[in-house]
DRENPA-3360 file (N, C-alpha, C; in nm, 2 decimals, always signed):
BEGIN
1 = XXXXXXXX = +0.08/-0.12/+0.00/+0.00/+0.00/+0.00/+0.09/+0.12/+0.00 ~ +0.08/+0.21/-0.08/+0.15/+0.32/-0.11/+0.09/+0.45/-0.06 ~ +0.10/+0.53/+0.03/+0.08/+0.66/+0.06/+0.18/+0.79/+0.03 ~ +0.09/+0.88/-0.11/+0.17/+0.95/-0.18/+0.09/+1.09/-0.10 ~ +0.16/+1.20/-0.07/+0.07/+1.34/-0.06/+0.08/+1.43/-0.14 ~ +0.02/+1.51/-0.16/+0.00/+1.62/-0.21/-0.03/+1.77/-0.18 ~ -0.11/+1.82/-0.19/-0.11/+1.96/-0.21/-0.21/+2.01/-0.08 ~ -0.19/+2.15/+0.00/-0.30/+2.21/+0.04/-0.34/+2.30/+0.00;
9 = XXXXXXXX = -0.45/+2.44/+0.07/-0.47/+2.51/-0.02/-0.45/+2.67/+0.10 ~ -0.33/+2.72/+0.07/-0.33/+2.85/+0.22/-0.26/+2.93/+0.08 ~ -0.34/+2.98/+0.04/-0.31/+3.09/-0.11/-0.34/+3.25/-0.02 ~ -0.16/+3.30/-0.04/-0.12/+3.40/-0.03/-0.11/+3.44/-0.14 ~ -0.18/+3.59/-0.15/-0.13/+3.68/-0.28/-0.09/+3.82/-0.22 ~ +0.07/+3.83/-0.25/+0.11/+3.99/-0.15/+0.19/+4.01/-0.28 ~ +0.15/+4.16/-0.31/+0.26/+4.26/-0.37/+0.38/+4.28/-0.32 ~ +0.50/+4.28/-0.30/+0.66/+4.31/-0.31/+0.70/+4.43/-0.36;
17 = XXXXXXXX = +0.63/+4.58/-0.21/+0.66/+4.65/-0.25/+0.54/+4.73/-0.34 ~ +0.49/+4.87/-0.32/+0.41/+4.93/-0.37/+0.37/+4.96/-0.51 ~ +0.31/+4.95/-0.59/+0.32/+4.94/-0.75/+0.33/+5.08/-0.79 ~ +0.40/+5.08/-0.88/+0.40/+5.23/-0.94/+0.59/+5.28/-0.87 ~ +0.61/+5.18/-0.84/+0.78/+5.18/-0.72/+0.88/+5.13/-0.76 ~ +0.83/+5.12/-0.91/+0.93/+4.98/-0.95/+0.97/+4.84/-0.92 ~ +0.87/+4.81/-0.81/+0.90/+4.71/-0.70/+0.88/+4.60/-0.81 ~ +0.93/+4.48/-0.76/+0.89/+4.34/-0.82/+0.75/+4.31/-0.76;
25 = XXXXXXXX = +0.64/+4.28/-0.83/+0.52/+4.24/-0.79/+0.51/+4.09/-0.78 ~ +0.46/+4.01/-0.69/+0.45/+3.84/-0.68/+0.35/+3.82/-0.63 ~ +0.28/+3.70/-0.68/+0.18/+3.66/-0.63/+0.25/+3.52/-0.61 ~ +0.16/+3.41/-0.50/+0.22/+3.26/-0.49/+0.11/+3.22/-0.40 ~ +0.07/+3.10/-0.40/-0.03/+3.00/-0.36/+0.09/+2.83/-0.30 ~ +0.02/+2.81/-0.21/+0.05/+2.68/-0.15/-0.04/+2.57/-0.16 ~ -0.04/+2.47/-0.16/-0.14/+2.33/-0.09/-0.09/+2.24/-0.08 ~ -0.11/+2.19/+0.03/-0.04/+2.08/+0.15/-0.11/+1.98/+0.12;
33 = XXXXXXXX = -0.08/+1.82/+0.09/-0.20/+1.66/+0.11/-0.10/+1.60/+0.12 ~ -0.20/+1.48/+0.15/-0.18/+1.36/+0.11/-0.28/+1.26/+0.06 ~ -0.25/+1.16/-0.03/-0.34/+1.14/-0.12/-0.28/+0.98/-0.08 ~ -0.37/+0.91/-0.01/-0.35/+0.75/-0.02/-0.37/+0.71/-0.13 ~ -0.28/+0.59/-0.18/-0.29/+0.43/-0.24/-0.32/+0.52/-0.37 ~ -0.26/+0.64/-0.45/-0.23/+0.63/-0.58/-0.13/+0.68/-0.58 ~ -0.09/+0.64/-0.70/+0.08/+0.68/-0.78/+0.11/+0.82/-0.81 ~ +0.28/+0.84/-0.81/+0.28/+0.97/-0.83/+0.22/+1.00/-1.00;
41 = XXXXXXXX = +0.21/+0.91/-1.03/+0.19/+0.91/-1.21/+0.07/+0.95/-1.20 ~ -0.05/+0.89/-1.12/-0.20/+0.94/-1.11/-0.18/+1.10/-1.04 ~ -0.11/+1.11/-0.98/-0.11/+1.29/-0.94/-0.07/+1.35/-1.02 ~ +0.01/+1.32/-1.09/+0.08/+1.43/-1.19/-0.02/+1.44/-1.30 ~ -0.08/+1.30/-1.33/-0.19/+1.33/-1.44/-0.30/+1.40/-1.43 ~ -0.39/+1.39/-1.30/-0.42/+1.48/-1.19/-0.41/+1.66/-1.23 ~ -0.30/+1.68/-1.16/-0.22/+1.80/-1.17/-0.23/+1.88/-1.31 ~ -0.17/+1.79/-1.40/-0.18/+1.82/-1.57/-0.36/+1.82/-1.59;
49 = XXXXXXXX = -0.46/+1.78/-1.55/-0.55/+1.82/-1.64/-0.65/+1.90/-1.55 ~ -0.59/+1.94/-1.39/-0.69/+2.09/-1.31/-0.58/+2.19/-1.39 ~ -0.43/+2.18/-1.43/-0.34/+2.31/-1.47/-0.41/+2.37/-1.57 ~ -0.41/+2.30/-1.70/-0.41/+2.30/-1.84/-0.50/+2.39/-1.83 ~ -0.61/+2.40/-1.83/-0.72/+2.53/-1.87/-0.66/+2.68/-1.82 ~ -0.60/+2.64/-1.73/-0.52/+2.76/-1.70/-0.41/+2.83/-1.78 ~ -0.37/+2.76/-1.88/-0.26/+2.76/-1.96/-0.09/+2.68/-1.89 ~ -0.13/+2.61/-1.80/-0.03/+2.53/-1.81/+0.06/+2.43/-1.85;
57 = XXXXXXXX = +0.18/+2.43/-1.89/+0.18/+2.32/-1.96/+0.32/+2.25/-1.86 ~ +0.33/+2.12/-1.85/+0.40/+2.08/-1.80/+0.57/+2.07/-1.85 ~ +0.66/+2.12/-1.83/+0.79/+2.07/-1.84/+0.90/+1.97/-1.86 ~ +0.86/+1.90/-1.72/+0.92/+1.77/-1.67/+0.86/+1.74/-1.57 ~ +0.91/+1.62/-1.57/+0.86/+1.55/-1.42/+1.00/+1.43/-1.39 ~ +0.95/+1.36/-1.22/+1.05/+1.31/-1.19/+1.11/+1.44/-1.09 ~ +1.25/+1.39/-1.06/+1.34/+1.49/-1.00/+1.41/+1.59/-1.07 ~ +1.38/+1.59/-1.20/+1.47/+1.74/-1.28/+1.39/+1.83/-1.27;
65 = XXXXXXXX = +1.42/+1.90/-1.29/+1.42/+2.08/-1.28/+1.49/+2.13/-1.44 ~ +1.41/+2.21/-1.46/+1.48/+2.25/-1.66/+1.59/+2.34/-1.60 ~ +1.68/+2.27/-1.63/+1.86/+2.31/-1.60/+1.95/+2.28/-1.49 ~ +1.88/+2.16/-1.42/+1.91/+2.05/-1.34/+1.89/+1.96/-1.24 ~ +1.92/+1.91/-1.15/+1.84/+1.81/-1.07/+1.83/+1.87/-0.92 ~ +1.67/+1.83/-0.90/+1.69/+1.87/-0.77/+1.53/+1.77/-0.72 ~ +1.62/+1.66/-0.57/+1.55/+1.53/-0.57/+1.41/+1.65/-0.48 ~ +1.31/+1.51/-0.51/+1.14/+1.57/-0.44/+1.05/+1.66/-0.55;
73 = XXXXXXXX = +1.14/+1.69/-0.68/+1.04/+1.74/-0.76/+0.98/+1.62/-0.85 ~ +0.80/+1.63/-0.83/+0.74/+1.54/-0.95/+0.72/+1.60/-1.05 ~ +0.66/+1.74/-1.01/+0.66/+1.79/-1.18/+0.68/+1.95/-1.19 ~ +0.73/+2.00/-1.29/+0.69/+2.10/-1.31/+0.64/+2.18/-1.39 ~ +0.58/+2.32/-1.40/+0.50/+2.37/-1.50/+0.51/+2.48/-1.54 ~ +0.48/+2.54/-1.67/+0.49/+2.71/-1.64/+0.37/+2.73/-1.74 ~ +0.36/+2.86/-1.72/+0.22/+2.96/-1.81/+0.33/+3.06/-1.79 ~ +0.35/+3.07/-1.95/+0.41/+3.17/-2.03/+0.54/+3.21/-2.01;
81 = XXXXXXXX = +0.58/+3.29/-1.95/+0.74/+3.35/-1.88/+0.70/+3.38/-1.76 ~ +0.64/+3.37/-1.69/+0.63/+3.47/-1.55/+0.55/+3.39/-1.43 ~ +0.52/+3.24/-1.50/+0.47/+3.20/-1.39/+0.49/+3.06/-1.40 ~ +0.48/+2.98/-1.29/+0.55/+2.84/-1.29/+0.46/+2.80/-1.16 ~ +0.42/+2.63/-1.18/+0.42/+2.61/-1.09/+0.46/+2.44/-1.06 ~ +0.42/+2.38/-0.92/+0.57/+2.27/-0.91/+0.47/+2.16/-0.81 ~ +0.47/+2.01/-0.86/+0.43/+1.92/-0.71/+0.57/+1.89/-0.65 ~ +0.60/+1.90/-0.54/+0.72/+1.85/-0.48/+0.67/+1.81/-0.36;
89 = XXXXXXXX = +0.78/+1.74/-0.31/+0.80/+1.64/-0.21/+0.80/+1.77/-0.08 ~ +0.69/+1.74/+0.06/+0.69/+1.80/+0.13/+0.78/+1.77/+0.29 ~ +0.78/+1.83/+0.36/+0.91/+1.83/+0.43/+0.88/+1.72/+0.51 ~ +0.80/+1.63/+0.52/+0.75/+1.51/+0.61/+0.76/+1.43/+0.53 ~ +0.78/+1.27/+0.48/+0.77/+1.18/+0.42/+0.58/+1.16/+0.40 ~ +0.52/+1.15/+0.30/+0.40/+1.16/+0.30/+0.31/+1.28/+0.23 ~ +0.41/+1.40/+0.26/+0.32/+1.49/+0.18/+0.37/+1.59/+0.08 ~ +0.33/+1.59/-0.01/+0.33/+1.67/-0.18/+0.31/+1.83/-0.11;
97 = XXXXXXXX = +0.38/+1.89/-0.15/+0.34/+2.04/-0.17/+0.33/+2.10/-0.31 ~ +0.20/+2.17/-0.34/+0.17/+2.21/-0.46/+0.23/+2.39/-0.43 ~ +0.29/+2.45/-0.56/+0.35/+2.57/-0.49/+0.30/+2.63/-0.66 ~ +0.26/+2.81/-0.66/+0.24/+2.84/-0.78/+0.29/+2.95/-0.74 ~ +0.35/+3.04/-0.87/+0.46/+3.18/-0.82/+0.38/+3.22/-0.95 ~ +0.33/+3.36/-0.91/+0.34/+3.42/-1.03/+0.35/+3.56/-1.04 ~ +0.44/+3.63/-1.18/+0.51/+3.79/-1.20/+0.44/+3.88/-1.26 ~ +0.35/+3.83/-1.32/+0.29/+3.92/-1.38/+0.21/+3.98/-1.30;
105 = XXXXXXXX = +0.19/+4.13/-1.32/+0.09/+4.18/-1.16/-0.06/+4.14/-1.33 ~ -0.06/+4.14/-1.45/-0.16/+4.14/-1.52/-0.22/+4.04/-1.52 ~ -0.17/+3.91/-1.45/-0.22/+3.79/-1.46/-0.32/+3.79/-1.30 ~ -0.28/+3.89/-1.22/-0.32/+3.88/-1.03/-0.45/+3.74/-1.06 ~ -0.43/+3.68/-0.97/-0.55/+3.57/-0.93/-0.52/+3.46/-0.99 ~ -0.42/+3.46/-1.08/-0.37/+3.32/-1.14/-0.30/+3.24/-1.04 ~ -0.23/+3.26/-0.97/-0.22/+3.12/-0.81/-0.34/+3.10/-0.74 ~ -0.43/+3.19/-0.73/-0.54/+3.15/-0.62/-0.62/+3.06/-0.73;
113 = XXXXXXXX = -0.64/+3.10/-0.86/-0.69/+3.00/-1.00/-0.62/+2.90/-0.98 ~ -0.52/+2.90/-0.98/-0.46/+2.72/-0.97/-0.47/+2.67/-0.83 ~ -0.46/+2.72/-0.70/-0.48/+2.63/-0.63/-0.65/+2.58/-0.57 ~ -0.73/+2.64/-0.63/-0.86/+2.64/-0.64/-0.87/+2.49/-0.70 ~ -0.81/+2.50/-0.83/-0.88/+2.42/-0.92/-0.75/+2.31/-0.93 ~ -0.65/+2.27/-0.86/-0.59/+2.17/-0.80/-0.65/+2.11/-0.71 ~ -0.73/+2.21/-0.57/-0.79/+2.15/-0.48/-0.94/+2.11/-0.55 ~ -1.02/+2.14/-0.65/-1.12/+2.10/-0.67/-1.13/+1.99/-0.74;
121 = XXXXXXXX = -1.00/+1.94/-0.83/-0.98/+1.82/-0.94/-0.96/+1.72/-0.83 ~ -0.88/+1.70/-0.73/-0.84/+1.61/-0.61/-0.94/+1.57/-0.56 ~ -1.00/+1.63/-0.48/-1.13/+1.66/-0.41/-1.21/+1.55/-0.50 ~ -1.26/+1.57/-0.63/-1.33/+1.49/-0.72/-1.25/+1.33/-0.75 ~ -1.12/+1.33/-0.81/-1.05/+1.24/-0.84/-1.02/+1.14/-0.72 ~ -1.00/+1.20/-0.60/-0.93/+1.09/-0.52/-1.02/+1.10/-0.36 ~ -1.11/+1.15/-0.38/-1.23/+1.15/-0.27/-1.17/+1.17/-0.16 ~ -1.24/+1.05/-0.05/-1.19/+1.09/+0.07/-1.03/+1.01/+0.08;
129 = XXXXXXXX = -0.91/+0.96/-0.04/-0.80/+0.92/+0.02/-0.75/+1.10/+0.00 ~ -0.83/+1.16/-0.03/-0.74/+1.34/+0.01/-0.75/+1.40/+0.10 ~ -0.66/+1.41/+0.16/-0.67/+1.53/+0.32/-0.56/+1.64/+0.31 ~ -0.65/+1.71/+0.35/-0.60/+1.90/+0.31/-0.53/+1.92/+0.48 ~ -0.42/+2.01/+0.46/-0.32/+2.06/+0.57/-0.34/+2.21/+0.57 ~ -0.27/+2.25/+0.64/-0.30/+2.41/+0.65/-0.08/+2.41/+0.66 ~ -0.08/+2.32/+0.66/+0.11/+2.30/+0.70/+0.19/+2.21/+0.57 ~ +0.32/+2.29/+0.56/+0.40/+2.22/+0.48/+0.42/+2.10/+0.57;
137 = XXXXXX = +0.44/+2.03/+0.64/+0.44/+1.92/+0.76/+0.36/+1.80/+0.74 ~ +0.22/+1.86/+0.68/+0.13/+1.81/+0.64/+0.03/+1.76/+0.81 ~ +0.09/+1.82/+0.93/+0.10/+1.79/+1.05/-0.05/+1.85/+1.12 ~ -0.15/+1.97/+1.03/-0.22/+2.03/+1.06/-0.36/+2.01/+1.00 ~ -0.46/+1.92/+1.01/-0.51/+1.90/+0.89/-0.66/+2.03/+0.83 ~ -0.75/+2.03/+0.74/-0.77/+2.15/+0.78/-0.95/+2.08/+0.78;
% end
């Protein structure tokens, strides 16, 4: 029996600095799980088809990273130049953290868009083997 995690849903969206400042603007979204008795292959597939309407398209999966390795990543993604997002291995054995970064201040709401619709594809897909955290730990459940 295999217990894989995944993603929760504590979507922060903070500006970096006042606009009109020159500041760098960022937006980013989290979600903490874990998802009993399916494969990382069934998450990632998962992952790829709540992203895609979004405009994401996936990169790689596995442990690379596009320009080199780095272990605990299953996949990652981007929309366009300015936004990316990643399932990786959470700081407990057991749980996936879903992470979405995004630059464009024109895109604002595209992390809370993806972790919405990460948490609502799961939720459907893998019923009750999903439990949502409020913690990278996966220690808190929500």
């Amino acid at each position: 029996m295999r217990v894989v995690a995944l993603v929760l849903l504590s979507v922060v969206a903070h500006p970096v600095g006042a606009a009109g400042e020159g500041s760098d603007w960022v937006e980013d979204s989290h979600v903490y799980a874990t998802v009993a008795n399916f494969s990382d292959a069934s998450i990632i597939a998962e992952g790829d088809a709540a992203l895609a309407p979004l405009g994401f398209q996936r990169e790689s999966t596995g442990t690379t990273y596009p320009g080199g390795q780095v272990p605990g990543i299953f996949a990652f993604y981007k929309s366009g130049d300015l936004a990316a997002a990643m399932i990786s291995q959470g700081s407990r054995a057991g749980c996936i953290v879903f992470s979405t970064t995004n630059y464009d201040e024109h895109a604002a709401g595209l992390t809370k868009s993806a972790a919405a619709a990460i948490e609502a594809r799961f939720k459907k897909s893998f019923g009750d083997a999903l439990k949502l955290f409020s913690d990278g730990n996966c220690s808190h459940a929500l």
